[in-house]
N, CA and C of each residue as an Amber inpcrd file, in Angstrom:
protein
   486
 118.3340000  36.3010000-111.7680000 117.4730000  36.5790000-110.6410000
 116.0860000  36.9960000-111.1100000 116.1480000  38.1000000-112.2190000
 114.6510000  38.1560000-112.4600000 113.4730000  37.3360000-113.2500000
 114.5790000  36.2320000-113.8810000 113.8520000  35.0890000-114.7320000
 113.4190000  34.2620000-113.4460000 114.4880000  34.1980000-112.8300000
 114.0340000  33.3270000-111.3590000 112.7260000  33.4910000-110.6140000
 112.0650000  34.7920000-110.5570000 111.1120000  35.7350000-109.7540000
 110.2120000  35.7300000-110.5780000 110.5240000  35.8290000-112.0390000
 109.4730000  35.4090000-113.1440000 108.8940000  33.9690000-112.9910000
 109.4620000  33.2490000-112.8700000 109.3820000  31.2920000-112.8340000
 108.1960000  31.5850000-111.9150000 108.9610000  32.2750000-110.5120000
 108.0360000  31.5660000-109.6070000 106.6180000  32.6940000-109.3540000
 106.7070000  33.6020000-109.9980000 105.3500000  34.8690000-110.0400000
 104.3910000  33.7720000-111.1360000 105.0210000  33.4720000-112.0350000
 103.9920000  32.0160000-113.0290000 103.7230000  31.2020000-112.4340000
 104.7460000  30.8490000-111.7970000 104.4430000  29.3190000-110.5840000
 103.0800000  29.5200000-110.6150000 103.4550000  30.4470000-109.3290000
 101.9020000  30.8320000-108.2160000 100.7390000  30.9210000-108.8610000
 100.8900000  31.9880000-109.8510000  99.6860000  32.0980000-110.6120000
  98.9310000  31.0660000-110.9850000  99.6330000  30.3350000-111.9380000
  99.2750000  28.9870000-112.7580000  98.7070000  28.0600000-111.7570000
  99.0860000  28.1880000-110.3680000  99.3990000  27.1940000-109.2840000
  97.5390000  28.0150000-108.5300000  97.6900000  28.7420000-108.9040000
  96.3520000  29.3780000-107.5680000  96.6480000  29.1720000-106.1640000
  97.8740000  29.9940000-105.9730000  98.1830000  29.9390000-104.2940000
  97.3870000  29.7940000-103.8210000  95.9700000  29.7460000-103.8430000
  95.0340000  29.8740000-102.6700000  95.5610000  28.5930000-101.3540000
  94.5270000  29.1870000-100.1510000  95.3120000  27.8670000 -99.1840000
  94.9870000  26.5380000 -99.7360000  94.3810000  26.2300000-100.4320000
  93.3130000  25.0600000-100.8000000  94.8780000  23.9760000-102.1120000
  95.5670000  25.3410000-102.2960000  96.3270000  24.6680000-104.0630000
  96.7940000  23.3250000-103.1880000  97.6510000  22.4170000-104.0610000
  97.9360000  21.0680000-103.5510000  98.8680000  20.8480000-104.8640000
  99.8610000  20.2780000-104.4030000 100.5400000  19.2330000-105.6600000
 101.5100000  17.7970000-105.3160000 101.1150000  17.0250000-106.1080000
 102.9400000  16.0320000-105.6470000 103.8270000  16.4210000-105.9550000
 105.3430000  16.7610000-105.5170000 106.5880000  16.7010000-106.5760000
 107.2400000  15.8720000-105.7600000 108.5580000  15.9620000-106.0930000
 109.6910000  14.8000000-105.5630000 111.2200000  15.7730000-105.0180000
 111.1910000  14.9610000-103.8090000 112.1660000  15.5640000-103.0860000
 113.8630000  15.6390000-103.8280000 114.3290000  16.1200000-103.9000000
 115.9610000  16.3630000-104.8640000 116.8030000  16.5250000-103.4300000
 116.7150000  17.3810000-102.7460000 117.8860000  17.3610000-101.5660000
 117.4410000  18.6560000-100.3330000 117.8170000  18.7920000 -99.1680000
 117.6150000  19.8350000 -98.2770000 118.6780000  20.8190000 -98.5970000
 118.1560000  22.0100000 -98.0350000 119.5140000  23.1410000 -97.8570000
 119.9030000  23.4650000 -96.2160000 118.4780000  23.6160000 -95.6490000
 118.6270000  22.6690000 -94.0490000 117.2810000  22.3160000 -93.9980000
 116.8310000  22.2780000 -91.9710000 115.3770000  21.7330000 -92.1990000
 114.5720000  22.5170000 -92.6650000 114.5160000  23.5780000 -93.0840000
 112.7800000  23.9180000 -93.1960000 113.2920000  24.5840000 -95.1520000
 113.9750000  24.6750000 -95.6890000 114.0260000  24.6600000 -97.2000000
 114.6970000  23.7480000 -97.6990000 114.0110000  22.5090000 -98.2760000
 114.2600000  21.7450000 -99.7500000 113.9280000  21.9620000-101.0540000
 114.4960000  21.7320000-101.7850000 114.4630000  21.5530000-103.4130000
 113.4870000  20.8790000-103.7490000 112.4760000  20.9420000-104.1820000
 111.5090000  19.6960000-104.9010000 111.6220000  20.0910000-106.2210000
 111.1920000  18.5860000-107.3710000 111.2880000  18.5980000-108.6060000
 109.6020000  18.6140000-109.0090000 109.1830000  19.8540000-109.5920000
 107.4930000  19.7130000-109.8070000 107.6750000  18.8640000-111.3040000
 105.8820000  18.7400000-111.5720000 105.4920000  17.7480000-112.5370000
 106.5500000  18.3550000-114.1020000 106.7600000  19.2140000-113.8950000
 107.2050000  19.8630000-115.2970000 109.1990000  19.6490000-114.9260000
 109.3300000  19.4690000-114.1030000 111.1080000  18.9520000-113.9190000
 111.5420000  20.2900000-113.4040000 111.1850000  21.5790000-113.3230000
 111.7350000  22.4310000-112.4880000 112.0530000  22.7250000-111.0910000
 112.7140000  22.7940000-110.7040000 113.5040000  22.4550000-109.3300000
 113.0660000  23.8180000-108.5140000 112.1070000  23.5480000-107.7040000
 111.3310000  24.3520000-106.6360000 111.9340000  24.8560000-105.5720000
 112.5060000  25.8960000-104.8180000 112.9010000  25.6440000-103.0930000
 112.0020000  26.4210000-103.0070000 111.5980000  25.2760000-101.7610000
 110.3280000  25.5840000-100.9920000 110.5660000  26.0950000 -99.4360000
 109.9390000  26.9460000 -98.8290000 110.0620000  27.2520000 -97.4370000
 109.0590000  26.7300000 -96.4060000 109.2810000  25.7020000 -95.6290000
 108.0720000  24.9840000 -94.6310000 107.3680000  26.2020000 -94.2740000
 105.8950000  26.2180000 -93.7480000 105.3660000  27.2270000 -93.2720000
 105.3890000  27.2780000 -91.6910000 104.9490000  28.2960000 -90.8550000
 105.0320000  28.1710000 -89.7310000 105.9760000  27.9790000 -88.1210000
 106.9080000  27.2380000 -89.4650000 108.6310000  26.9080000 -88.1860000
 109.1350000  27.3670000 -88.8740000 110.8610000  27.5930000 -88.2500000
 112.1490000  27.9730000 -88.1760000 113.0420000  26.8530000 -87.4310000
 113.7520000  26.5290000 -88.7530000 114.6470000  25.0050000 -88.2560000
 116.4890000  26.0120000 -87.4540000 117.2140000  25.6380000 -87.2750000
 118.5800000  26.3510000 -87.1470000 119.2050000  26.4680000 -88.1940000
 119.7220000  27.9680000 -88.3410000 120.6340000  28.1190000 -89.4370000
 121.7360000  27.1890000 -89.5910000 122.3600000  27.4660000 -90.6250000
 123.9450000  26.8400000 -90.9920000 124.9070000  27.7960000 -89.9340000
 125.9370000  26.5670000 -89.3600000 126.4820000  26.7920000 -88.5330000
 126.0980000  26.8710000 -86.6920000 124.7190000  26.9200000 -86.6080000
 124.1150000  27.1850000 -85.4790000 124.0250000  25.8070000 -84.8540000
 123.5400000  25.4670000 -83.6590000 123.2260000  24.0420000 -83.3550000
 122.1980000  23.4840000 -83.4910000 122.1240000  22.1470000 -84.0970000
 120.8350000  21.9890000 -84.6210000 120.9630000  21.7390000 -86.1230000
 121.3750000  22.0730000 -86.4800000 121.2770000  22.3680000 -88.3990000
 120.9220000  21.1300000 -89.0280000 122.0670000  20.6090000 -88.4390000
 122.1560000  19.0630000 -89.3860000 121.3280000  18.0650000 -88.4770000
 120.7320000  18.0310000 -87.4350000 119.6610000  17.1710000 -87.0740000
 118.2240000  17.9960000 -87.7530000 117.9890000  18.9350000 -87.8840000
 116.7500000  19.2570000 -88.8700000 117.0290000  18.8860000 -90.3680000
 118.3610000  18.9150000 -90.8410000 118.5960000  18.5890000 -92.5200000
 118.2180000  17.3250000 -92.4110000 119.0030000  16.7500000 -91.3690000
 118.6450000  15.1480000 -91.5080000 117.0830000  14.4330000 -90.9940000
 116.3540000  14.7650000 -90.5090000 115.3530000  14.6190000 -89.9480000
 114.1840000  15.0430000 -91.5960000 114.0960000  15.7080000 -92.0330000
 114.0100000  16.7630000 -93.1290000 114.2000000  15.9830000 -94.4490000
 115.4870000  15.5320000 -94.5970000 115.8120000  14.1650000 -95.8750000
 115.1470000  12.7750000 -95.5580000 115.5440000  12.3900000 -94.5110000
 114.5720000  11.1030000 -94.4020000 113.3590000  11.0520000 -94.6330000
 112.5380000  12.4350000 -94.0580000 111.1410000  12.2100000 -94.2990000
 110.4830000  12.0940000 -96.0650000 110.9510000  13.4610000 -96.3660000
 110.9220000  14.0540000 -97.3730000 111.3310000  12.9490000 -98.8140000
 112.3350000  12.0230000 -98.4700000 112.2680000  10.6320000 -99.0080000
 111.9750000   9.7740000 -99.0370000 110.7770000   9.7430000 -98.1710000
 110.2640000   8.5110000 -98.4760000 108.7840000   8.4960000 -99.1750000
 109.0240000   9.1890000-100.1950000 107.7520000   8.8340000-101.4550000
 107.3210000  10.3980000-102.1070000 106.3800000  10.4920000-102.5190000
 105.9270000  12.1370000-103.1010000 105.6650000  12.8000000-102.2450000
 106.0540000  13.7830000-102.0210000 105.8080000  15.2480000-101.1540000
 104.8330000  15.8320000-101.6570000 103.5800000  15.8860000-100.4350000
 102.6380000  16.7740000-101.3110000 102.8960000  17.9710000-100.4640000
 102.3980000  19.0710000-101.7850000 103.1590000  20.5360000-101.1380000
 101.6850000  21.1230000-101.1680000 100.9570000  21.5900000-100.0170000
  99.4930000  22.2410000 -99.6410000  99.8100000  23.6840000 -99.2430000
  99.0010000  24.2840000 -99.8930000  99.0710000  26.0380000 -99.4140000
 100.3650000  26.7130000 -99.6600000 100.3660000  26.7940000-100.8480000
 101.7420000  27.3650000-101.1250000 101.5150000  28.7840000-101.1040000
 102.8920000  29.5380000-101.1980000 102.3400000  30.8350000-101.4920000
 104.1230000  31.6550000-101.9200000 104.0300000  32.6160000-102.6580000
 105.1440000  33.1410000-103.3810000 105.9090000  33.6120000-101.8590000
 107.2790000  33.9650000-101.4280000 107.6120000  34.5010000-100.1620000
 109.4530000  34.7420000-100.8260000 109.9060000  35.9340000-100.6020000
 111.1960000  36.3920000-101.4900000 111.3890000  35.4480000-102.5650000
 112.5830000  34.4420000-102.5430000 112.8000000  33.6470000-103.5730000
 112.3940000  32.4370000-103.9030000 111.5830000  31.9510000-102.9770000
 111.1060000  30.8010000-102.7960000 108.9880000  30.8730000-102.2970000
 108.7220000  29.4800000-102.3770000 107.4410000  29.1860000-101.9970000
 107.5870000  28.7420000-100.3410000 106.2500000  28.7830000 -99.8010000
 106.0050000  28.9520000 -98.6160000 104.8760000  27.7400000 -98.7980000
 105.2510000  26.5580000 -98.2940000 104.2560000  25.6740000 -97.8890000
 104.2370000  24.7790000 -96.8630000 103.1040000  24.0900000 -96.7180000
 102.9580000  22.8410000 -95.9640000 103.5000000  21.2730000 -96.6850000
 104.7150000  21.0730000 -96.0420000 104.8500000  19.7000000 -96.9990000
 104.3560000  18.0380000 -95.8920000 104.0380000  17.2770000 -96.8320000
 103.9440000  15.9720000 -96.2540000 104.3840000  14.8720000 -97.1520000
 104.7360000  13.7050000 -96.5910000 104.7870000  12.6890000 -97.1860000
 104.0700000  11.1710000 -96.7660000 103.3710000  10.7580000 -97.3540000
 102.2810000   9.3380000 -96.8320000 101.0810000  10.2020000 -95.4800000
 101.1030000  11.3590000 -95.7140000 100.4870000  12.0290000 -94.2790000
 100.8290000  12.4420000 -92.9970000 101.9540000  12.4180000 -93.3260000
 102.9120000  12.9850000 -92.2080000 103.5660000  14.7000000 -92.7040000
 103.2530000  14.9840000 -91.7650000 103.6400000  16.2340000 -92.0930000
 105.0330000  16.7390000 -91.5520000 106.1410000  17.3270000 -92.6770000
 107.0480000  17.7060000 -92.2100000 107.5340000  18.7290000 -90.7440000
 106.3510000  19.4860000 -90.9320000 106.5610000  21.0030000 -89.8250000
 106.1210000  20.1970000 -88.3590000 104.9500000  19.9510000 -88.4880000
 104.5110000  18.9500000 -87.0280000 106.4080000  17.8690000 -86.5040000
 106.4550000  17.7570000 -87.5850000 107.7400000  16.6760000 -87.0460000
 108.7200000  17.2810000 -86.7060000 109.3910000  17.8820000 -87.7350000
 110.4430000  18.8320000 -86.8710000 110.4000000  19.3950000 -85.2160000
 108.8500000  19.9620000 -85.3310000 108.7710000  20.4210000 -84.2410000
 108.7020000  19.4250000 -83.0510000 108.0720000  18.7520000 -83.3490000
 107.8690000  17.1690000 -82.2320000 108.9740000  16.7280000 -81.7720000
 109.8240000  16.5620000 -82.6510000 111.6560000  15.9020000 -82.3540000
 112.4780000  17.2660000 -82.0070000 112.1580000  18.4130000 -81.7150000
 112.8700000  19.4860000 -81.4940000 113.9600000  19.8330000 -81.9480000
 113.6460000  19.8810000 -84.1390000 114.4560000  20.4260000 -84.3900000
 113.5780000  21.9070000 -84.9940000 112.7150000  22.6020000 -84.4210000
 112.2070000  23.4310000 -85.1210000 111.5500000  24.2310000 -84.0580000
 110.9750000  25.6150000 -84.4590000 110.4650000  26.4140000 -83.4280000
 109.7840000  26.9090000 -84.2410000 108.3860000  27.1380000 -83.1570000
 107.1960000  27.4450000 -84.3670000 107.5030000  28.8200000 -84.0030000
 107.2380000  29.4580000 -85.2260000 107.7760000  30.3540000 -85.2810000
 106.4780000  31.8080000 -85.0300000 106.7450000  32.6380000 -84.0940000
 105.7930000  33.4320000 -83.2020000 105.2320000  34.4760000 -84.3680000
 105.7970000  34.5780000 -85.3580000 105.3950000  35.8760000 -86.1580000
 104.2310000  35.1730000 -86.8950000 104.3270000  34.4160000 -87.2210000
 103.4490000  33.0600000 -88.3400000 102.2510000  32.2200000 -88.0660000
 102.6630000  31.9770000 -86.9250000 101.6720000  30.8550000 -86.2380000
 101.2040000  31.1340000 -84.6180000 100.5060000  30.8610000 -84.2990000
  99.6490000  30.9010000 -83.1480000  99.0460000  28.8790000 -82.6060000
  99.4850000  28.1740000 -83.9700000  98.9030000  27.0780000 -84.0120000
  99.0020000  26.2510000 -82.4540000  97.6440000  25.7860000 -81.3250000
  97.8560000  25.5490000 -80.2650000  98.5450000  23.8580000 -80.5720000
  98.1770000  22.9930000 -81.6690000  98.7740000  22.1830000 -81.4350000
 100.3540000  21.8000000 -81.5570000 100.6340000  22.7780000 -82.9280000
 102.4020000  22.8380000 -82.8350000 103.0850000  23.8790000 -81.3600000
 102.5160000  24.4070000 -80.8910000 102.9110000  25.1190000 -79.5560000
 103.0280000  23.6600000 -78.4050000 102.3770000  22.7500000 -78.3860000
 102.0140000  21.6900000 -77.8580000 103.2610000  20.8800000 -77.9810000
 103.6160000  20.7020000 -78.7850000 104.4050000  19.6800000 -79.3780000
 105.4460000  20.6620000 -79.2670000 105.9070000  21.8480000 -79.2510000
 107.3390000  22.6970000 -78.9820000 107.4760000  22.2770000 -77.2720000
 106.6980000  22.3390000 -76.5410000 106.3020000  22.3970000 -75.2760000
 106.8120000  20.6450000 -74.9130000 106.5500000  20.0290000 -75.2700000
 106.8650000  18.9320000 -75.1390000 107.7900000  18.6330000 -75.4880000
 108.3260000  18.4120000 -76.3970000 109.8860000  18.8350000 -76.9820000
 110.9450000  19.3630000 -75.9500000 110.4770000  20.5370000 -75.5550000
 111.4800000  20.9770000 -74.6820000 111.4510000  20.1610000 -72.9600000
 110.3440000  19.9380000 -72.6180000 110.4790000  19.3240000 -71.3440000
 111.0520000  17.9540000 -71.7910000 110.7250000  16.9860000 -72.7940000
 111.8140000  15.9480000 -72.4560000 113.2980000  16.1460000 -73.3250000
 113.3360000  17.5200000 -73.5560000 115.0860000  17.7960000 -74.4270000
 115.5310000  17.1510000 -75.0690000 114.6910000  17.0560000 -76.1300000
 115.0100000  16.4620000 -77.8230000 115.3530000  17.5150000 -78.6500000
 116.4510000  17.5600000 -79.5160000 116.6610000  18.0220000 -80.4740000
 117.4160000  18.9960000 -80.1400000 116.9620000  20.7210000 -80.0530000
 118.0110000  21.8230000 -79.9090000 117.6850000  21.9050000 -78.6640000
 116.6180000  21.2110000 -77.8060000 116.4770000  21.3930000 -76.7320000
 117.0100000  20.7740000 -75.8840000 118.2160000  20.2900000 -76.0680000
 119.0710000  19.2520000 -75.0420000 120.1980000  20.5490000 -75.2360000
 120.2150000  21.7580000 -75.4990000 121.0360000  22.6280000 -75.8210000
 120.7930000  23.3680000 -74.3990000 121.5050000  24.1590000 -73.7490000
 121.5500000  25.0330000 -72.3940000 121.0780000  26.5070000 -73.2320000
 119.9130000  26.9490000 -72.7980000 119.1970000  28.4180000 -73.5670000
 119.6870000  28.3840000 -75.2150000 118.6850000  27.4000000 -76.2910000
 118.9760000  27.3080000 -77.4830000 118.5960000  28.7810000 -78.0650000
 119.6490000  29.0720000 -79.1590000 118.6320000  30.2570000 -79.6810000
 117.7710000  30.4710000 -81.0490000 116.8470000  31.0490000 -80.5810000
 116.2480000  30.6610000 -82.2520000 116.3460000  31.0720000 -83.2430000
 115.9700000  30.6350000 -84.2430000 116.9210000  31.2870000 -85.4370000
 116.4500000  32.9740000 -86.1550000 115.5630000  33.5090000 -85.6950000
 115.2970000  34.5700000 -86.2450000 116.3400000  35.2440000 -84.9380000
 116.5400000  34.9610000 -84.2650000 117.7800000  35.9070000 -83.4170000
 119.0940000  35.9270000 -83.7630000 119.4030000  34.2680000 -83.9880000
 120.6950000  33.6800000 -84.5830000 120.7290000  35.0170000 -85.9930000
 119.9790000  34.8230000 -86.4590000 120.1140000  35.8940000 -88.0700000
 120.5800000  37.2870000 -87.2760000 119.8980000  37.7110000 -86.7620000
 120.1860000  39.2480000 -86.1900000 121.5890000  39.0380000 -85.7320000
 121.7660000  37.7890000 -84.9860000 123.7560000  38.2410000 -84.2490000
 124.4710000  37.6310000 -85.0000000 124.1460000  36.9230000 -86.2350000
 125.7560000  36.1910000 -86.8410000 124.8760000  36.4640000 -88.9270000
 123.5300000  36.7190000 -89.1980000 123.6630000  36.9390000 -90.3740000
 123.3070000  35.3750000 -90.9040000 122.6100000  35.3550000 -92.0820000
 122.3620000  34.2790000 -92.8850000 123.5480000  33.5320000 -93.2270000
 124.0430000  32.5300000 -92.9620000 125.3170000  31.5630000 -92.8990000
 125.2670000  30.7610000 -94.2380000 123.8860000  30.3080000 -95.2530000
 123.7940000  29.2680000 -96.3030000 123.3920000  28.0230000 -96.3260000
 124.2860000  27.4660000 -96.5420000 123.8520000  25.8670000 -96.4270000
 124.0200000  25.0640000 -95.5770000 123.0320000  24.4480000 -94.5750000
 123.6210000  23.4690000 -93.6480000 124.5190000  22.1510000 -94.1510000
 125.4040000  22.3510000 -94.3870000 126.1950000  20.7400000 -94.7730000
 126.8690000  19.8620000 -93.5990000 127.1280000  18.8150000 -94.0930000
 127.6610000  18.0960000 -93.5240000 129.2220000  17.8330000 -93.1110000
């Protein structure tokens, strides 16, 4: 754990979290939607945390349409990872692939909720909003709940699998 916290305190550094840092790496696999594994230029295996949303935990509803929504994108070519920043065990960024951005999408297909502590952003509020009036994603769910609540009544669950 503390070599782990070491890796990524160098990461950052080396990396210049500033919002501006930028890199390609390559997608390896999801854990659900909003943390995947990327492989940076040096072969070390990254989990990264999307910024701004909250996909559904493991076990919750939802999970595996954000994992899957999340792998498709995320595979199809280099992930560039913008504005990273150190956050518990993992990095905190913006990912895209060909210019598409992961967090905008999730949220668009309603597997994600922008998340109120983080963001204020009017256009991902836009696209949650829309989402829910035509009930895509967790929003075809009767009062979905979101996942920073889900944590408070059932606890971090792990891995969304299949």
């Amino acid at each position: 754990m503390i070599a782990r916290c070491c890796i990524l305190l160098l990461l950052a550094f080396s990396l210049s979290y500033a919002s501006s840092a930028k890199a390609e790496w390559q997608f390896l696999h999801a854990h659900d939607g909003d943390t995947p594994t990327l492989v940076n230029e040096d072969g070390q295996r990254i989990k990264i945390r999307v910024r701004y949303i909250d996909t559904p935990e493991a076990n919750q509803p939802g999970c595996l349409g954000a994992k899957n929504l999340t792998e498709r994108l995320l595979s199809k070519g280099r992930v560039v990872v913008t504005g990273y920043k150190p956050s518990h065990d993992r990095l905190q960024a913006t990912l895209s692939v060909n210019d598409v951005d992961l967090g905008t999408q999730l949220v668009r297909h309603g597997w994600a909720w922008v998340d109120p502590r983080y963001s204020k952003d009017e256009t991902l509020l836009a696209l949650q909003d829309s989402a829910k009036r035509r009930q895509v994603g967790v929003w075809r769910e009767f009062g979905p709940v979101p996942p920073w609540e889900w944590r408070k009544m059932h606890g971090w669950n792990g891995r969304c699998d299949k």
